[in-house]
N, C-alpha and C positions, 0 to 999 in steps of 0.2 A: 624211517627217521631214526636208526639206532648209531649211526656216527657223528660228528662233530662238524666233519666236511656238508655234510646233507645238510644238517641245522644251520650251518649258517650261509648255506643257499639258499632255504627256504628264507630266511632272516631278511637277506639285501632281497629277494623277489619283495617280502612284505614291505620293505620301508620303500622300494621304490614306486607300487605299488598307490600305499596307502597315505604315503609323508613325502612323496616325490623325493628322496633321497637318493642321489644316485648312488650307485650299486660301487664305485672304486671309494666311496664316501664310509663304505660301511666296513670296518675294518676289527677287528677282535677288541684292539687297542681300542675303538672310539667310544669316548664317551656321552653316554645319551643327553645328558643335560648339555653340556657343556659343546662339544663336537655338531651331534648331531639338531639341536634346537629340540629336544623334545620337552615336553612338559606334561604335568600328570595325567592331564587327558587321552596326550597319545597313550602313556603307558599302559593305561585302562584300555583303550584300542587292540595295540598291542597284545593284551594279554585275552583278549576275547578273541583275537583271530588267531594267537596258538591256538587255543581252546577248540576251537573247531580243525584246526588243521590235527591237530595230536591226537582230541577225542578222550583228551585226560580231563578231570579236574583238575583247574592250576587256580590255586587262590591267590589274593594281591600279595598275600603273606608271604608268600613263594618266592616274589619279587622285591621284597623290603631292601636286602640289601646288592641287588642291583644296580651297577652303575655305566658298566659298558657291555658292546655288545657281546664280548670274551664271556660276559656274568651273565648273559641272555643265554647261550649257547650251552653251558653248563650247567647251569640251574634243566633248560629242556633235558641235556643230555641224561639230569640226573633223573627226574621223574618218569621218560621214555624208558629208562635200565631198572628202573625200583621194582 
């Protein structure tokens, strides 16, 4: 998982997966509140099944200013490259 392309395949697997999001739904641009219907609890979701997929610690902190999936993708890309 060290490129951008990979992240955000794993990204649309997990939202269709876990939030029935379809997969042409999940786009860099979409916004997770807004776009996508998420709310804090997916994002807590969310960020515990990076957590096992990456094998990082990622804290909610990590995610504070997350707002779409683009900010999902880069926040992983950055902690995967650190």
């Amino acid at each position: 998982m060290n490129n951008r392309d990979e992240i955000l395949t794993i990204i649309k697997n997990i939202m269709l997966e876990m939030f029935e999001i379809e997969e042409e739904q999940v786009t860099l641009d979409a916004r997770l509140y807004d776009d996508l219907d998420f709310d804090s609890i997916d994002a807590v979701d969310m960020i515990v099944k990076l957590k096992e997929i990456t094998g990082k610690d990622i804290k909610a902190g990590d995610f504070k200013s997350v707002r779409t999936v683009g900010d999902i993708v880069e926040t992983i890309f950055t902690l995967m490259n650190a």
